[in-house]
C-alpha positions as CSV (number, residue, x, y, z in Angstrom):
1,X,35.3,60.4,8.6
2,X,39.3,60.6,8.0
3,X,40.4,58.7,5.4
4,X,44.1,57.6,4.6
5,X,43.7,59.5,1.0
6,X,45.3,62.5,0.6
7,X,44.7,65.4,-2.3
8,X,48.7,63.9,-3.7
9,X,48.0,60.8,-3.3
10,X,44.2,60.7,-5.2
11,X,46.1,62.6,-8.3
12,X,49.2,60.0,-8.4
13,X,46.7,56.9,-7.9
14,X,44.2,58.6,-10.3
15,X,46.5,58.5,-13.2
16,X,46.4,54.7,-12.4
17,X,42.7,54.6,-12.0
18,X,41.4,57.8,-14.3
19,X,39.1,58.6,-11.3
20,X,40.2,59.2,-7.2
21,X,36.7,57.7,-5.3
22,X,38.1,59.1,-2.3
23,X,38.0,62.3,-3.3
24,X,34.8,62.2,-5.6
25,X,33.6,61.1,-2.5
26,X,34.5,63.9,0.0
27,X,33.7,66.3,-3.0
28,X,30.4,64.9,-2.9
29,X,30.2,65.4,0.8
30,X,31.0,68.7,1.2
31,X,28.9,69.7,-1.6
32,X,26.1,68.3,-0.1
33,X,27.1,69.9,3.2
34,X,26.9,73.4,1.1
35,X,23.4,72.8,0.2
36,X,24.0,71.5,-3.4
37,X,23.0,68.3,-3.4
38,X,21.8,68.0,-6.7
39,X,24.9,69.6,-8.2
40,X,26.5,66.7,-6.3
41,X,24.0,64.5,-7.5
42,X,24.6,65.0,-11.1
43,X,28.1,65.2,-10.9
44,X,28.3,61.8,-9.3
45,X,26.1,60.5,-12.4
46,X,28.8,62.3,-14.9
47,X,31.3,60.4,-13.4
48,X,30.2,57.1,-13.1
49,X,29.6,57.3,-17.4
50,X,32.9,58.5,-17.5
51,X,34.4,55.4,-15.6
52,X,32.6,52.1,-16.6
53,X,33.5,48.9,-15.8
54,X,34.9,46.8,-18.1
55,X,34.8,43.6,-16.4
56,X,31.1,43.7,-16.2
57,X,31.2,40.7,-19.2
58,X,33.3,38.8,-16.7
59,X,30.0,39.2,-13.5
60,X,31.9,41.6,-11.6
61,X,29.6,43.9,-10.6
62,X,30.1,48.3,-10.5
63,X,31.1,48.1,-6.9
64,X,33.7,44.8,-6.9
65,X,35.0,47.3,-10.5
66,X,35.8,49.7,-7.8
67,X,38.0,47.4,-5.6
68,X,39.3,45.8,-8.2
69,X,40.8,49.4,-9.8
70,X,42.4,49.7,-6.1
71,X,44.0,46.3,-6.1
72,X,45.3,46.9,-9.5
73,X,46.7,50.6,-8.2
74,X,48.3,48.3,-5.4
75,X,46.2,49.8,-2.4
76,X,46.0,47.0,0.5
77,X,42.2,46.5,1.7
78,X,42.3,48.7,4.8
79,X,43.2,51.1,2.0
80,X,40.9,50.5,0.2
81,X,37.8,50.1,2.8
82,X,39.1,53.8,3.7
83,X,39.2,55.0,0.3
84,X,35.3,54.1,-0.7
85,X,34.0,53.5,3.1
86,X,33.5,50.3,3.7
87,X,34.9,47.6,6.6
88,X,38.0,46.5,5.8
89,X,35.7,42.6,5.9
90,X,33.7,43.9,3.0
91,X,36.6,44.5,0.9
92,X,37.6,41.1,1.8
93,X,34.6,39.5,0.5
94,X,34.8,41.6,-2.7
95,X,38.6,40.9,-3.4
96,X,37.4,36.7,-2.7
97,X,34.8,37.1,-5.4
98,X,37.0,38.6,-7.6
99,X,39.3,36.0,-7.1
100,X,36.8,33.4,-7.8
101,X,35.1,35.3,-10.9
102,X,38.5,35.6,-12.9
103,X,39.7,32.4,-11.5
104,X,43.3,34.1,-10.0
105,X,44.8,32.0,-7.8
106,X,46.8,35.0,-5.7
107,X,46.1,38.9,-5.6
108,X,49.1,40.0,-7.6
109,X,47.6,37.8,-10.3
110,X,44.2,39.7,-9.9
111,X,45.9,42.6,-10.2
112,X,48.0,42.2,-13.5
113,X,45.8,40.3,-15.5
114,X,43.0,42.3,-14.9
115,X,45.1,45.4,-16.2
116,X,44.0,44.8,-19.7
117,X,40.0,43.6,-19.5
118,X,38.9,41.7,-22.1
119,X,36.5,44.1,-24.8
């Protein structure tokens, strides 16, 4: 599956996000494709404790903490549905329940207050 990531482009947008789900994701894949699926396995589980989401006290759940870091790295949501696999209508639905869930009125306000999650 292609996606519109490149290796550049995960390290410049992983400064923003401290983690690239793009390429943990094709690093997972071709892991598994080498036969090392548990490596991959337990790497995955390494960096998901590494990267929690900090607006689980606000509902949003692990994967609309996912979109969210995207929106606030300024991706637009075929960018995004690329980046972690999804349809482009799925990352809709998640960026309208974040919406709702923080009570933003627009996108660029998602994305700037949500910089700084409440602790």
């Amino acid at each position: 599956m292609h996606s519109s990531a490149t290796p550049s482009s995960c390290s410049l947008r992983g400064e923003v996000l401290g983690v690239c789900g793009a390429a943990s994701a094709a690093a997972r894949d071709r892991f598994t494709g080498l036969g090392l699926g548990r490596l991959a396995g337990r790497c995955t589980e390494l960096l998901k404790d590494a990267s929690p989401n900090p607006w689980a006290g606000e509902g949003v759940t692990d994967r609309e903490a996912d979109v969210l870091r995207l929106v606030i790295a300024g991706l637009a949501n075929k960018e995004i549905a690329a980046a972690l696999r999804l349809s482009p209508r799925t990352v809709e639905k998640h960026v309208e329940n974040l919406l709702r869930k923080t009570g933003a009125r627009s996108r660029l306000e998602l994305a700037v207050t949500s910089r700084h999650p409440a602790t």
